[in-house]
N, C-alpha and C positions, 0 to 999 in steps of 0.2 A: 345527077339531079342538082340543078342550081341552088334551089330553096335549100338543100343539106347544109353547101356550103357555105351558105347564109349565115345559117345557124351556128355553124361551127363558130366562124368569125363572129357573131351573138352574145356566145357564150363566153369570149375573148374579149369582148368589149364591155363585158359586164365584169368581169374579173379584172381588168384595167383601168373602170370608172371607181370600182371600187377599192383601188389601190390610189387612184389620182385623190383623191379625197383626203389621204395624209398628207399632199403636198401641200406644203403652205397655202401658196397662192391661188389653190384650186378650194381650199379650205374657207379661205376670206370672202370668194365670189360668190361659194354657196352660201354662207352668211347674209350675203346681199341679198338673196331670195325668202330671208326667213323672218318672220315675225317683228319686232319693233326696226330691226336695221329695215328690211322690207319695207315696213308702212313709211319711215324715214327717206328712205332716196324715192320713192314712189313720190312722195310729198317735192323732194327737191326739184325732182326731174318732173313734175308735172305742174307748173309752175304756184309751188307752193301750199293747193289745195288741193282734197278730195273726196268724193261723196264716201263714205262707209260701202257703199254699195260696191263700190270701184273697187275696194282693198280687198273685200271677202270675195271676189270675180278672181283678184290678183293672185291671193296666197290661197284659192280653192280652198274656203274654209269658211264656216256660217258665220252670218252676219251676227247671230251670237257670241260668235269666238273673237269677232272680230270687238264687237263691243267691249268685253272682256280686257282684251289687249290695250283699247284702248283707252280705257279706265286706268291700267297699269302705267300704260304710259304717260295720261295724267298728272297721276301721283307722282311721276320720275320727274316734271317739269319739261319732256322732251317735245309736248305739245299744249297750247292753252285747255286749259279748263272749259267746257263748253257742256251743260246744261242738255243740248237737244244732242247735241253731235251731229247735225246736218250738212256741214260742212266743216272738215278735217283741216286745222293747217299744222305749219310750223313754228313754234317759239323758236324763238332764239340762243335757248340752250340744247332744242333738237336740230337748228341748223348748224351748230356748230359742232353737235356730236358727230354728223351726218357728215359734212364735207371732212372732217378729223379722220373718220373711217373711210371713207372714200379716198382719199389721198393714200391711207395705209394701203389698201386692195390695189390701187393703181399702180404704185411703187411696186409690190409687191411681182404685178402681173405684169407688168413691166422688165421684172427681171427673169419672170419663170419667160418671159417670149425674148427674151434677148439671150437665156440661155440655149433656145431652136435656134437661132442667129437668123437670120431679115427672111431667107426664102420661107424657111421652114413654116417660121411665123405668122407671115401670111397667107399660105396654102393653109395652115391651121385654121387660123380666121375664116377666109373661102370655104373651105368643107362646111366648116360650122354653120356660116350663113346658107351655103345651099341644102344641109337638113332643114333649115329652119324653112324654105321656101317651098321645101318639098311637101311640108305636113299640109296632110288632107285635116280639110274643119272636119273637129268631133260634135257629136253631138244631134 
């Protein structure tokens, strides 16, 4: 049965994601998917602005949490103060957090792909992108 050994390899990839999560540079990128570093390159990379709507879609999480967060963040100076929050940007002490840590993850990820050496590296990449292409919309 194929699906078995699916599974097996499943259950190998989940015990390998969750060893890869100690590696540095596997550590930093998930950062990049969470909460204020999140709403932060979300803002850089989208050129600079974003509805609330957009963030709580992003990090799957209510636009209550998302408010929350962004009130924190606020307070941290790493986005203006904004009364309605209809539109999300970035200060200038969040842009500079923002490309500061991005440059660390790049470095970083940089070196965890130059220790696979060129082919590897890229077949790494490739796979990745063809999961990504293969996902069926949820929903």
């Amino acid at each position: 049965d194929m699906m078995a050994n699916y599974e097996g390899l499943a259950t190998e990839l989940l015990q390998v994601n969750e060893d890869l999560l100690r590696v540095p540079a596997r550590h930093l990128i998930s950062k990049l998917t969470q909460g204020e570093h999140f709403v932060l390159n979300y803002l850089l990379t989208h050129r600079h602005q974003a509805h609330p709507v957009d963030l709580s879609r992003g990090l799957v999480v209510s636009t209550a949490r998302i408010a929350a967060l962004l009130n924190r963040m606020e307070d941290k100076g790493l986005i203006p103060a904004s009364p309605t929050q209809v539109i999300v940007t970035l200060s200038p002490q969040g842009l500079e957090a923002i490309q500061t840590f991005r440059s660390q993850v790049i470095r970083s990820a940089a070196q965890m792909l130059a220790d696979l050496g060129p082919e590897d590296a890229r077949e790494f990449i490739r796979i990745q992108k063809k999961l990504l292409a293969n996902q069926r919309p949820t929903g």
